[in-house]
N, C-alpha and C positions, 0 to 999 in steps of 0.2 A: 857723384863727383866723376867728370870725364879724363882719359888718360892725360891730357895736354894740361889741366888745371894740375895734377897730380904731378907732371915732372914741373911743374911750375913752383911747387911747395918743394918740392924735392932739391929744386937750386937755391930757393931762397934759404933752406936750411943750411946746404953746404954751405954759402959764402956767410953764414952766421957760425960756423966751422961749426956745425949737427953732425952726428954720426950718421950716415946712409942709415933711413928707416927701412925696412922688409914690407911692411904688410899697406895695406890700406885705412885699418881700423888704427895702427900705430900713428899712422899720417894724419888723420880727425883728431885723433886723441893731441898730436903737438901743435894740430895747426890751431886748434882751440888755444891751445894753456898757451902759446905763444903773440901768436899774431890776431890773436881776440881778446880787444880789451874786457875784463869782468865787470857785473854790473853791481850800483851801487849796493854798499852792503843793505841787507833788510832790516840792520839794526838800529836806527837813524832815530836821533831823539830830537824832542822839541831844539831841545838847547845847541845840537850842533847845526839847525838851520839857521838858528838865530845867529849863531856864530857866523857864518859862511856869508848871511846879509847883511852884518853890522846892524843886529836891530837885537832889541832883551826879549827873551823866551814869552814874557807878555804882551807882545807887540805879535808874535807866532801864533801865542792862542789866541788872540781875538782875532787874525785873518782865519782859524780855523773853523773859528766858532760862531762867525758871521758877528761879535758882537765888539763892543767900544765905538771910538774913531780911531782908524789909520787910513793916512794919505795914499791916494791912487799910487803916486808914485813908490809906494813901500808895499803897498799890498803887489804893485804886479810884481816887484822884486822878490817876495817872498813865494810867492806866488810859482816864481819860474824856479825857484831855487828846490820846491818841494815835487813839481815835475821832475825836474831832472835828478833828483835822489827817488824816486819813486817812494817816495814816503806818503803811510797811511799808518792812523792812529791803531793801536792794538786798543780796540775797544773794549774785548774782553777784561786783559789785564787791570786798564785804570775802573772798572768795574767791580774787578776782585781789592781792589786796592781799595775802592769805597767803603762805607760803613754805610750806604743807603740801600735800602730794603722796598722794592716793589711790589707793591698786595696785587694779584689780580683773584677775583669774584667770578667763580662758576655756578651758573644755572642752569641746572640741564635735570631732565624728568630721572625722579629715581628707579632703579633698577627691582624689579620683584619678577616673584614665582609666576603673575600673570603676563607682567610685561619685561621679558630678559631682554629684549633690546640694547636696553641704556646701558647692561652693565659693559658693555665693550666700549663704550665712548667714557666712561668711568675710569678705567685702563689705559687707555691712550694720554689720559688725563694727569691719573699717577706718573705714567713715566715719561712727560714732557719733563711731572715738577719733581722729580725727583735729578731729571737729568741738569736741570735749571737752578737749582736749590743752592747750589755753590756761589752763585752770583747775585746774591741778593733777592731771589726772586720766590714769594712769599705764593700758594694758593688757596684761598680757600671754596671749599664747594657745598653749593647751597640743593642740595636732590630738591626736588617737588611730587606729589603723587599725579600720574597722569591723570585721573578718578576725578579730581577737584580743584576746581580754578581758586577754590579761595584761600588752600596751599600753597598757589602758587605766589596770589598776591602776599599773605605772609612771608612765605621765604625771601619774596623782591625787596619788599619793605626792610628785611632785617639787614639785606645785604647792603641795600643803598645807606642803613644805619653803618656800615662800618669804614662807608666813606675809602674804596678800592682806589687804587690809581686806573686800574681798565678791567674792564668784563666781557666775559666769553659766554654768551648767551643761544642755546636752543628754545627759540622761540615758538614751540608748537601751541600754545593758545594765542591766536591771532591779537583779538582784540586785547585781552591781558599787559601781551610784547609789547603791541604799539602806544599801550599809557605806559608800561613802565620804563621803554625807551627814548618815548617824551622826555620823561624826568630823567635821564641818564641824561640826552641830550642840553636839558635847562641848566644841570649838575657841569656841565664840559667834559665829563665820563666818557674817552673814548670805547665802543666796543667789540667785539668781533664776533660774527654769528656763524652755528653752523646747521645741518640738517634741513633747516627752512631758511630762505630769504626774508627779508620784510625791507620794502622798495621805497618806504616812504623816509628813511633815515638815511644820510650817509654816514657809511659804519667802514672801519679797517678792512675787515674781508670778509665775506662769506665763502665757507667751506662747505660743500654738499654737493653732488647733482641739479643738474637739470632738471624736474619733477614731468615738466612736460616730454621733454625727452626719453625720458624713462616708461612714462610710457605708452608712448610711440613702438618704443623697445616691446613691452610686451604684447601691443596690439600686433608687432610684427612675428612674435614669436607664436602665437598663437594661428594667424594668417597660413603660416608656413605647414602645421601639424594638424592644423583643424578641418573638418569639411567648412565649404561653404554658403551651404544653403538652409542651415539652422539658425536660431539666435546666439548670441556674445551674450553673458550675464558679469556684470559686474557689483562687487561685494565690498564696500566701506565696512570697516568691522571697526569699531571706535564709540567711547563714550558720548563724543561731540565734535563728529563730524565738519559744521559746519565753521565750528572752532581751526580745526585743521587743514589750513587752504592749500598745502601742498599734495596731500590727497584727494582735493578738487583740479588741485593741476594736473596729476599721474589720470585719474580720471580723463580732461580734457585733450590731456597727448593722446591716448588713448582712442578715443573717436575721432578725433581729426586725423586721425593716422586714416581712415576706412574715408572718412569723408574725402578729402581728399585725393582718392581715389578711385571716390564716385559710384563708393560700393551701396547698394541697400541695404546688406545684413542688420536686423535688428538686432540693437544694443538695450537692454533693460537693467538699470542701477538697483540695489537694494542698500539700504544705510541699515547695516544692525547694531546695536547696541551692544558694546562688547560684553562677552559673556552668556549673549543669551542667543544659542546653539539650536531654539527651535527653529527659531524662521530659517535659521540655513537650513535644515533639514525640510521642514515644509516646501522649502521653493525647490530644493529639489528634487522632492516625493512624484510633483506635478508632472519634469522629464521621464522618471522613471521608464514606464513602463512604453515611452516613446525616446530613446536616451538619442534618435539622430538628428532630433530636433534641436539638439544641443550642440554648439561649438566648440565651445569652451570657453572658461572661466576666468578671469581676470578680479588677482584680490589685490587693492591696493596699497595695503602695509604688511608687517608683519604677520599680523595672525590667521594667513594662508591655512596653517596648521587643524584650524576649525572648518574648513572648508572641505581639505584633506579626510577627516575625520570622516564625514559627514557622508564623502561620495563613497569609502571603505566598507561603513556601516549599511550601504544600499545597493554596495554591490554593481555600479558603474565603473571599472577601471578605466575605460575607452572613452572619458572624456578629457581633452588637453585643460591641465590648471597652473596658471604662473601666480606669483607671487614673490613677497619680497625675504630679504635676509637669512641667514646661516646661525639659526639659531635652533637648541637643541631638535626639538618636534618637528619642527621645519626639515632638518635633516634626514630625520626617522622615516619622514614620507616622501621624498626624497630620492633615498637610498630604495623604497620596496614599491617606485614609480607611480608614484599614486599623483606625489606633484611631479610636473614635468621638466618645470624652469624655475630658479631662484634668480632674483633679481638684489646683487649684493651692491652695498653702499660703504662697504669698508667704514665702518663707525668707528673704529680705533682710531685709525688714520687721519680720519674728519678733527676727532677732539685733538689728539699731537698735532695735528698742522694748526689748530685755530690756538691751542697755548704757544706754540710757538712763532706762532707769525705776533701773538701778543710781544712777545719777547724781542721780536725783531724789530717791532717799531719802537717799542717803549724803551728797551734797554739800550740798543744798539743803533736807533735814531734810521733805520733805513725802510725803504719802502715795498711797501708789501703788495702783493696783486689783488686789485679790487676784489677779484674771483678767484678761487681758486676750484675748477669742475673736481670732482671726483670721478672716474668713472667710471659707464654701467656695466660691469660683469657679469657675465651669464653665467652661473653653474648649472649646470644636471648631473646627473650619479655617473657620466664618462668622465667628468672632468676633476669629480669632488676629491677626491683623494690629491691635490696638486694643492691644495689650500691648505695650510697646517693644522689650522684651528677644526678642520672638519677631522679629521684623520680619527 
């Protein structure tokens, strides 16, 4: 505020007979409460628009609610009347005020002593519905074992038996997802996915990463640490692989990261079959005893931790190895540099945004982003202590 505006408040208040103000902040403070009209209040019910239009509180909800017939010329009067009150429904409220209860159905792979992954998107889970729960909003969650597709297809089947209002689906068996999101889709079952995409439905949103992008990320990380005149090996560790297309995309960023920039470094894939800890060790008996022929290693899920093991047990420190998530073992090796890079996906925060973006369209009628990226965070043991859950 310039001095000439200021003696300008200053005379408008005298000849309102004001007491001479002293300060500046007292000058804001009257020139508001006085000479600023206040805006409507935020308390505005149906029934005082309708009042203010000359129309009945039903003629108000149905321009709100896009439904009945009312005349152009009544809706724009209504219309202008809820502009100029800035009125917006408390959605919450008339929701607490219902007696309707919305199911929504989770399917997401269960959490075990071999695969801890899940249990963090399990968590995020809980406390969407627990934060949710007040308002009608019912969860229930269907685990599957990673191990077996035909868990999978039983838990789908019981779920679509209980006839949900919407479902929150990690779709990691490709083929599985896309029949049983057929039948969501035949059912009118909106649903929202997280972890993997699947491109052939339109679904509320997808919550996860990039797959390809990701890694690109570790082909970069790797580039930066590694020599370059060895081979890249990379490590599918998975039941069924081919099952898992987002580990064929991590894979895909991954080489097109080099291609693209016209590199020759041979890249060599192995698919192991989770669990079984020879072939890792085999293929990398072969570096041994030449270990500069080696880059480094790129694993592209979780169980980095078998990789780790493997180059500890042989006594290779000095090759670079990235891989994914912040979970227990992952950590351990980690922390005593054996992994170099974790590649985190925040799986908490995947499942709370995907029950909650369910809640935002379902309950509260508004619209949700097709995508919502997660994104790629880099840990190493300078950084890890800044993450809570690592601590």
């Amino acid at each position: 505020m310039c001095a000439h505006e200021v003696d300008e408040i200053l005379t408008s208040f005298q000849e309102l007979s004001m007491p001479r103000v002293r300060t500046r902040n007292n000058i804001a403070y009257l020139y508001k409460k006085q000479l600023v009209k206040e805006k409507p209040s935020q308390n505005i019910r149906i029934k005082d628009i309708a009042r203010r239009a000359g129309v009945s509180s039903g003629t108000v909800d149905r321009v709100l609610h896009h439904r009945g017939e009312v005349s152009p010329e009544t809706k724009e009067k209504v219309l202008k009347i809820i502009e100029e009150l800035e009125y917006s429904p408390n959605l919450l409220a008339s929701t607490l005020a219902s007696s309707r209860t919305h199911s929504v159905a989770v399917l997401i792979p269960a959490a075990s002593k071999e695969n801890p992954f899940w249990a963090e998107h399990l968590r995020g889970i809980q406390r969407a519905g627990v934060e949710l729960a007040p308002y009608g909003f019912k969860l229930d969650v269907y685990p599957f074992s990673m191990a077996d597709t035909l868990d999978f297809r039983k838990k789908s089947d019981d779920l679509l038996e209980s006839q949900p209002d919407s479902i929150l689906i990690a779709p990691v068996f490709y083929r599985e997802s896309v029949h049983f999101l057929g039948k969501c889709r035949e059912k009118g079952i909106p649903f929202a996915l997280i972890d993997t995409p699947i491109d052939q439905f339109e679904y509320l949103s997808f919550i996860g990463q990039n797959s390809c992008q990701s890694g690109a990320v570790g082909a970069k990380l790797l580039s930066m640490k590694a020599i370059t005149n060895g081979q890249y090996l990379i490590f599918n560790i998975t039941h069924e692989k081919d099952q898992l297309h987002h580990l064929s995309d991590r894979e895909k960023g991954f080489r097109l990261f080099f291609e693209n920039r016209g590199s020759k470094i041979r890249i060599l894939t192995f698919d192991v079959h989770d669990g079984d800890t020879n072939t890792i060790r085999d293929t990398l008996i072969k570096y041994q005893k030449d270990p500069d022929t080696l880059s480094g290693i790129f694993v592209t899920g979780s169980k980095v931790n078998r990789v780790a093991e493997a180059l500890e047990e042989l006594n290779m420190p000095d090759v670079c190895l990235v891989g994914y998530d912040l979970i227990k073992d992952n950590l351990d090796y980690l922390r005593r540099d054996v992994i170099d890079f974790l590649i985190c996906q925040q799986p908490e925060e995947q499942a709370y945004l995907g029950v909650t973006s369910i809640f935002n369209s379902l309950v509260l009628k508004k619209e949700v982003p097709a995508v919502q990226a997660m994104p790629i965070d880099i840990i190493t043991r300078e950084n890890l202590d800044q993450y809570p859950k690592c601590r």
